[in-house]
N, CA, C and O atoms as CSV, one atom per row, in Angstrom:
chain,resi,resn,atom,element,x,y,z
A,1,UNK,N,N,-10.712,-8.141,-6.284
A,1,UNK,CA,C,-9.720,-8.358,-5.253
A,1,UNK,C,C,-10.435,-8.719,-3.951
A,1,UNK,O,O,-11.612,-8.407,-3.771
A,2,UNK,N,N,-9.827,-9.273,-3.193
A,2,UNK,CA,C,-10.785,-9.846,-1.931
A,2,UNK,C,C,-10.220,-8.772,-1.119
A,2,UNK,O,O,-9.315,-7.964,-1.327
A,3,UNK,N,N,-11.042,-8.997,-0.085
A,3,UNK,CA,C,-11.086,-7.958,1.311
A,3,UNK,C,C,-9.683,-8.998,2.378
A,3,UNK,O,O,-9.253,-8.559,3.444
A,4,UNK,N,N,-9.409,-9.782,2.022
A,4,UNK,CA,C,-8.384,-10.482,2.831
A,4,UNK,C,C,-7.414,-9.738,2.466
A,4,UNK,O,O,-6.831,-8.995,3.255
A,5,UNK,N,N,-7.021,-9.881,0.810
A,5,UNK,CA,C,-5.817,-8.932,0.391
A,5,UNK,C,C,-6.195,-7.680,0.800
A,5,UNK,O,O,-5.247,-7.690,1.585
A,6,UNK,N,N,-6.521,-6.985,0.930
A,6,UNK,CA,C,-7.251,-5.170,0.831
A,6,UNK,C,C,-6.249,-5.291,2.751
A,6,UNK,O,O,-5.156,-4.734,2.863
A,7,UNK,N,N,-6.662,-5.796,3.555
A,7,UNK,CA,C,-6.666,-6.061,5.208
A,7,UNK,C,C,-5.615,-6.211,5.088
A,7,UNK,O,O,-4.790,-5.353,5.403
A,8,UNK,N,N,-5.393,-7.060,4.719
A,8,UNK,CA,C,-3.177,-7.585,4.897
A,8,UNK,C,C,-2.558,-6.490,3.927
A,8,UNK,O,O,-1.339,-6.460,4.097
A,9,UNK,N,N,-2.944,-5.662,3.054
A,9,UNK,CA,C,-1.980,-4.781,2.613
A,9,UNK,C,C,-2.417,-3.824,3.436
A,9,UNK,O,O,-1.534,-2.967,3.479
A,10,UNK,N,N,-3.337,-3.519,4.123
A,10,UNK,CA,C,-3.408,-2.330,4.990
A,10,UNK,C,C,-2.512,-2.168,6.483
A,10,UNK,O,O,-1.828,-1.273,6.979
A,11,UNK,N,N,-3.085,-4.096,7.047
A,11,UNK,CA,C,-2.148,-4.135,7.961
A,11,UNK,C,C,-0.655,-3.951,8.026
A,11,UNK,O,O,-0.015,-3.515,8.983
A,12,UNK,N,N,-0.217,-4.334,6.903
A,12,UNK,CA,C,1.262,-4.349,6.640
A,12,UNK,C,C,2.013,-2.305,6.596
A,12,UNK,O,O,3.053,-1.748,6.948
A,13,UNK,N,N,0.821,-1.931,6.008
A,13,UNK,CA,C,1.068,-0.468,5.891
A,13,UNK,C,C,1.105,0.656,7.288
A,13,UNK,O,O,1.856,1.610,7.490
A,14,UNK,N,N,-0.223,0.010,8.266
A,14,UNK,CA,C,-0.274,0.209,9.343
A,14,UNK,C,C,1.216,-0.195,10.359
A,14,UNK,O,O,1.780,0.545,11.166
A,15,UNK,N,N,1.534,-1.472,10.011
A,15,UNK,CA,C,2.819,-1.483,10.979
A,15,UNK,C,C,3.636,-1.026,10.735
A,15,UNK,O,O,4.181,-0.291,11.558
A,16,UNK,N,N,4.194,-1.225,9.396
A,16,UNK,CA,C,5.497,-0.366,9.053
A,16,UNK,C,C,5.606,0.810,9.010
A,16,UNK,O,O,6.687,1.253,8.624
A,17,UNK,N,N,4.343,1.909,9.455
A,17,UNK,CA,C,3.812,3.376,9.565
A,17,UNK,C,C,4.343,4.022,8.172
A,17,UNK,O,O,3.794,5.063,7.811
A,18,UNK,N,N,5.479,3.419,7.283
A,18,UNK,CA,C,5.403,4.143,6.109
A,18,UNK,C,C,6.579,2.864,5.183
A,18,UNK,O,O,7.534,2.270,5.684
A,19,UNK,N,N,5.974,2.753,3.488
A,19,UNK,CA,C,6.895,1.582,3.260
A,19,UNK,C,C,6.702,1.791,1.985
A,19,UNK,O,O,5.637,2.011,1.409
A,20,UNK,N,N,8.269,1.680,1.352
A,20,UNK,CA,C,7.875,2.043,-0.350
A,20,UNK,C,C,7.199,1.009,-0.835
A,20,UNK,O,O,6.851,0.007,-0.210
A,21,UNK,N,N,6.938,1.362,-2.425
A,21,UNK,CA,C,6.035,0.197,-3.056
A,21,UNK,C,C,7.224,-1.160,-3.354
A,21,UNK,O,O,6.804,-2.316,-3.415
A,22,UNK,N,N,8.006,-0.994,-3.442
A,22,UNK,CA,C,8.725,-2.034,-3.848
A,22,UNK,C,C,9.001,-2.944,-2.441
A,22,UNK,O,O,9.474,-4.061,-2.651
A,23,UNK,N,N,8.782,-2.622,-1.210
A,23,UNK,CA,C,9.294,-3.013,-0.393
A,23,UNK,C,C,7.792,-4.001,-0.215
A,23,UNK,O,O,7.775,-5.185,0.122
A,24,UNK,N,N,6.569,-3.131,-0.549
A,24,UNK,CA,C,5.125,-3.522,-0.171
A,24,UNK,C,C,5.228,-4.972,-1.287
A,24,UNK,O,O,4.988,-5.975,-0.616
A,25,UNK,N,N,5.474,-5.282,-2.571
A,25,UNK,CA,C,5.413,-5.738,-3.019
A,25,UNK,C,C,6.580,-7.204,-2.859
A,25,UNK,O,O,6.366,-8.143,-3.626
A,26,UNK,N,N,7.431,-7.286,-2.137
A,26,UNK,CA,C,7.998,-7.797,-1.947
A,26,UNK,C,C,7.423,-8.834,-0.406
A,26,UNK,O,O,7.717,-10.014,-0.213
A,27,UNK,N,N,6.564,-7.953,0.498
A,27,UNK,CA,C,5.634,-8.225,1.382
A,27,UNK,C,C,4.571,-9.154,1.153
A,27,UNK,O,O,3.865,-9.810,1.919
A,28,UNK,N,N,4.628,-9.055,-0.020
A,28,UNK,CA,C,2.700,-9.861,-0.731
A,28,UNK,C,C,3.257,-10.877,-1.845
A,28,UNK,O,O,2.553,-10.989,-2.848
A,29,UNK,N,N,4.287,-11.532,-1.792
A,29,UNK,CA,C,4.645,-12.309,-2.429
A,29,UNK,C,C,3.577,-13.424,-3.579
A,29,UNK,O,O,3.701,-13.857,-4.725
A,30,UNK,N,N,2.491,-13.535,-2.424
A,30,UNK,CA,C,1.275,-14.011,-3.123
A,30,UNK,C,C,0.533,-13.588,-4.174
A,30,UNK,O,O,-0.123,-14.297,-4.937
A,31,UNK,N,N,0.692,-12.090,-4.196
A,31,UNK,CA,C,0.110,-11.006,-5.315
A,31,UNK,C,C,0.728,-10.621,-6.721
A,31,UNK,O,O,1.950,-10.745,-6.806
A,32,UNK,N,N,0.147,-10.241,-7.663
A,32,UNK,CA,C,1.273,-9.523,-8.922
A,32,UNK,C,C,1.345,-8.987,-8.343
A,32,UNK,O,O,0.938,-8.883,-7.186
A,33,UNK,N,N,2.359,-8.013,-9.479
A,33,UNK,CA,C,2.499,-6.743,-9.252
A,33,UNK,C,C,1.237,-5.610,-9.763
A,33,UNK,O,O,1.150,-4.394,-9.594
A,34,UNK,N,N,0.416,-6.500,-10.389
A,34,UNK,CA,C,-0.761,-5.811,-10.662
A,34,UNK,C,C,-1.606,-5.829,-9.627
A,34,UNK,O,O,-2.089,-4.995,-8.861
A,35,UNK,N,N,-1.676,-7.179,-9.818
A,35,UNK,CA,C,-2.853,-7.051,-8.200
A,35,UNK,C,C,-2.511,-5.857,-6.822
A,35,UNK,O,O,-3.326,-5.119,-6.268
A,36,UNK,N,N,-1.285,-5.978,-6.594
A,36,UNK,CA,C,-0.811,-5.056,-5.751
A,36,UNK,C,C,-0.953,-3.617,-5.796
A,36,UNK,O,O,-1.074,-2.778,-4.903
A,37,UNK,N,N,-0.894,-3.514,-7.436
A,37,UNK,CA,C,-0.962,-1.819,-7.736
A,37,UNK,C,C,-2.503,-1.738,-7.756
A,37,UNK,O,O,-2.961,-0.597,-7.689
A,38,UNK,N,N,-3.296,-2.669,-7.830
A,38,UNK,CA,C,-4.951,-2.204,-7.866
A,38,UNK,C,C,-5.084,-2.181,-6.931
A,38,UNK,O,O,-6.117,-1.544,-6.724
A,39,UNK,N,N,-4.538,-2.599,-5.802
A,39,UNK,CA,C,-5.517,-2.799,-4.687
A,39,UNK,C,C,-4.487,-1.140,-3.562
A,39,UNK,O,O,-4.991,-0.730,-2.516
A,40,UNK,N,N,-3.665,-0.766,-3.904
A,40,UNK,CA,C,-3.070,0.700,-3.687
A,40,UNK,C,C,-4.249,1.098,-4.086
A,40,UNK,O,O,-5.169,1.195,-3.274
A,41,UNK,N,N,-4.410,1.389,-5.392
A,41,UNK,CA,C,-5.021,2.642,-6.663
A,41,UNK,C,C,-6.519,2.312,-5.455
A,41,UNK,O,O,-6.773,3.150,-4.590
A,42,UNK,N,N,-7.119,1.393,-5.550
A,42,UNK,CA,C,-8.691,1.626,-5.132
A,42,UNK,C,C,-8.354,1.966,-3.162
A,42,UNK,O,O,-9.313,2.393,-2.520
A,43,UNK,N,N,-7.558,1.829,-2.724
A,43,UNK,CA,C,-7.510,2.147,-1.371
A,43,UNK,C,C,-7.475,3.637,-0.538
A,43,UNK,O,O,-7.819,4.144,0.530
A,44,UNK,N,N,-6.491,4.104,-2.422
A,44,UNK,CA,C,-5.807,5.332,-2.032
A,44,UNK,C,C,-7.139,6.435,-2.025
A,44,UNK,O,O,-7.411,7.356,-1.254
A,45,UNK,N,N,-7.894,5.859,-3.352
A,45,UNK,CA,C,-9.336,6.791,-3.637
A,45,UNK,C,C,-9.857,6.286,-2.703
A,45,UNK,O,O,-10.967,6.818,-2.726
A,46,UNK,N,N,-9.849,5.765,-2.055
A,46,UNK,CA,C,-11.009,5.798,-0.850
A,46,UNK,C,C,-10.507,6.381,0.126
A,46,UNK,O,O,-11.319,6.758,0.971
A,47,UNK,N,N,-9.147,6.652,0.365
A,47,UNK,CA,C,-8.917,8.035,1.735
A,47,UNK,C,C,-8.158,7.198,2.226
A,47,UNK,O,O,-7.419,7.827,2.983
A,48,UNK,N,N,-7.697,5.311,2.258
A,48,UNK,CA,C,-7.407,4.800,3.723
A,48,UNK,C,C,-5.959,5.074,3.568
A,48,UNK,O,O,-5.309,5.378,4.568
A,49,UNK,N,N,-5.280,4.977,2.165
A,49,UNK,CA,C,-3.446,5.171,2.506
A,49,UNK,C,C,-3.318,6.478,1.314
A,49,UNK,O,O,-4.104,6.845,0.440
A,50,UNK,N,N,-1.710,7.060,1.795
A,50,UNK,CA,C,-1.861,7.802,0.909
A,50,UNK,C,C,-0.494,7.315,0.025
A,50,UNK,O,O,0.211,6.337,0.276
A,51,UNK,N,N,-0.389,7.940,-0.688
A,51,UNK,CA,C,1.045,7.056,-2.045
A,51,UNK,C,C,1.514,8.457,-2.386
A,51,UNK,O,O,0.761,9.272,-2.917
A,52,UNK,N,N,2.798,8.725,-2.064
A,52,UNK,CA,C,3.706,9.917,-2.235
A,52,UNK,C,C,5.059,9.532,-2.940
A,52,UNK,O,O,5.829,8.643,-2.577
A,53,UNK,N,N,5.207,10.433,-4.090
A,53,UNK,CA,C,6.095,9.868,-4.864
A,53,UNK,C,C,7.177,10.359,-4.217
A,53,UNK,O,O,6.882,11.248,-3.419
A,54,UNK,N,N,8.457,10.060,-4.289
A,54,UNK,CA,C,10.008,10.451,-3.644
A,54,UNK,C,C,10.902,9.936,-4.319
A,54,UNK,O,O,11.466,8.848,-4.204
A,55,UNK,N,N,11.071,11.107,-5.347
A,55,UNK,CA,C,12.710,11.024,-6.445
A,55,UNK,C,C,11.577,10.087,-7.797
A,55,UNK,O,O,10.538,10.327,-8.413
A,56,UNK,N,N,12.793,8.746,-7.679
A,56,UNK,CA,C,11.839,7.448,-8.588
A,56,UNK,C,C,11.500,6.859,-7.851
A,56,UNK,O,O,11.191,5.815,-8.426
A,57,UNK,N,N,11.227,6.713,-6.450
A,57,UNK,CA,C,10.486,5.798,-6.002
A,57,UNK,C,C,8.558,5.948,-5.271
A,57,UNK,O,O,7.894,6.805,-5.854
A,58,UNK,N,N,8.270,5.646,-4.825
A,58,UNK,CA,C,6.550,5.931,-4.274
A,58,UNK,C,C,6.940,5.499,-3.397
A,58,UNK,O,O,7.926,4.763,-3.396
A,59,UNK,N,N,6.072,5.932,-2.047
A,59,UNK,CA,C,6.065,5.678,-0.546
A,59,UNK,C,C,4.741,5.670,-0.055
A,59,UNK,O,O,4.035,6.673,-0.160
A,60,UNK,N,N,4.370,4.701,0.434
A,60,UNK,CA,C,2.964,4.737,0.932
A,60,UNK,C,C,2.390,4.836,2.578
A,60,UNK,O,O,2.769,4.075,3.468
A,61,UNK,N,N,2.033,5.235,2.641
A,61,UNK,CA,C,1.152,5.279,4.358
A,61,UNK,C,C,0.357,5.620,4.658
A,61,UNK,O,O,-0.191,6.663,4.301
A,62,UNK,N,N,-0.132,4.522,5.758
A,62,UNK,CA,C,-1.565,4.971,6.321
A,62,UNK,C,C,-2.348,6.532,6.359
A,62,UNK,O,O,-1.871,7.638,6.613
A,63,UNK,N,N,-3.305,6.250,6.109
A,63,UNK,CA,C,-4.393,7.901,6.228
A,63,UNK,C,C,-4.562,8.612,7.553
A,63,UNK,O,O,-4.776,9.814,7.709
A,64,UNK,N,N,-4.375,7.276,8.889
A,64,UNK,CA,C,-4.201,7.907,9.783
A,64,UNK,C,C,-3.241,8.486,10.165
A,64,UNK,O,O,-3.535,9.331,11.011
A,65,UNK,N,N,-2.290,8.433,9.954
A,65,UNK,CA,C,-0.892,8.689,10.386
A,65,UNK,C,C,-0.792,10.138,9.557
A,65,UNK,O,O,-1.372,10.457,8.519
A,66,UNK,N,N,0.451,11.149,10.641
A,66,UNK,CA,C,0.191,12.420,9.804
A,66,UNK,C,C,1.096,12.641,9.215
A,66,UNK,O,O,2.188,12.649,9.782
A,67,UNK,N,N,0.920,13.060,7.049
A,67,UNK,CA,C,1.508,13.358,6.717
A,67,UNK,C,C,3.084,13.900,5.955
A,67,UNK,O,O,3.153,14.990,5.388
């Protein structure tokens, strides 16, 4: 995955301070839905967003932001 995608899904996460996955994916039109879920999965293990499930859906947001 490139560091362009990795930046624009971060930025996008950063502005919207919190945004389900379906909404993220709808954001990256350019991406699968795979590409999209790898580049969550390797972001999340690295500390920068976190992915919280809610009901059936996932919600993601920045690491800085609290909680």
């Amino acid at each position: 995955m490139t560091q362009q995608a990795s930046a624009k899904l971060l930025a996008i996460i950063q502005e919207r301070r919190q945004i389900r996955l379906e909404e993220l994916l709808l954001a990256l039109p350019e991406l699968t839905w795979n590409q999209v879920f790898s580049l969550v999965d390797e972001l999340s293990r690295r500390g920068l967003i976190y992915l919280r499930r809610r009901g059936f859906e996932y919600e993601l947001r920045a690491a800085s932001l609290p909680a």
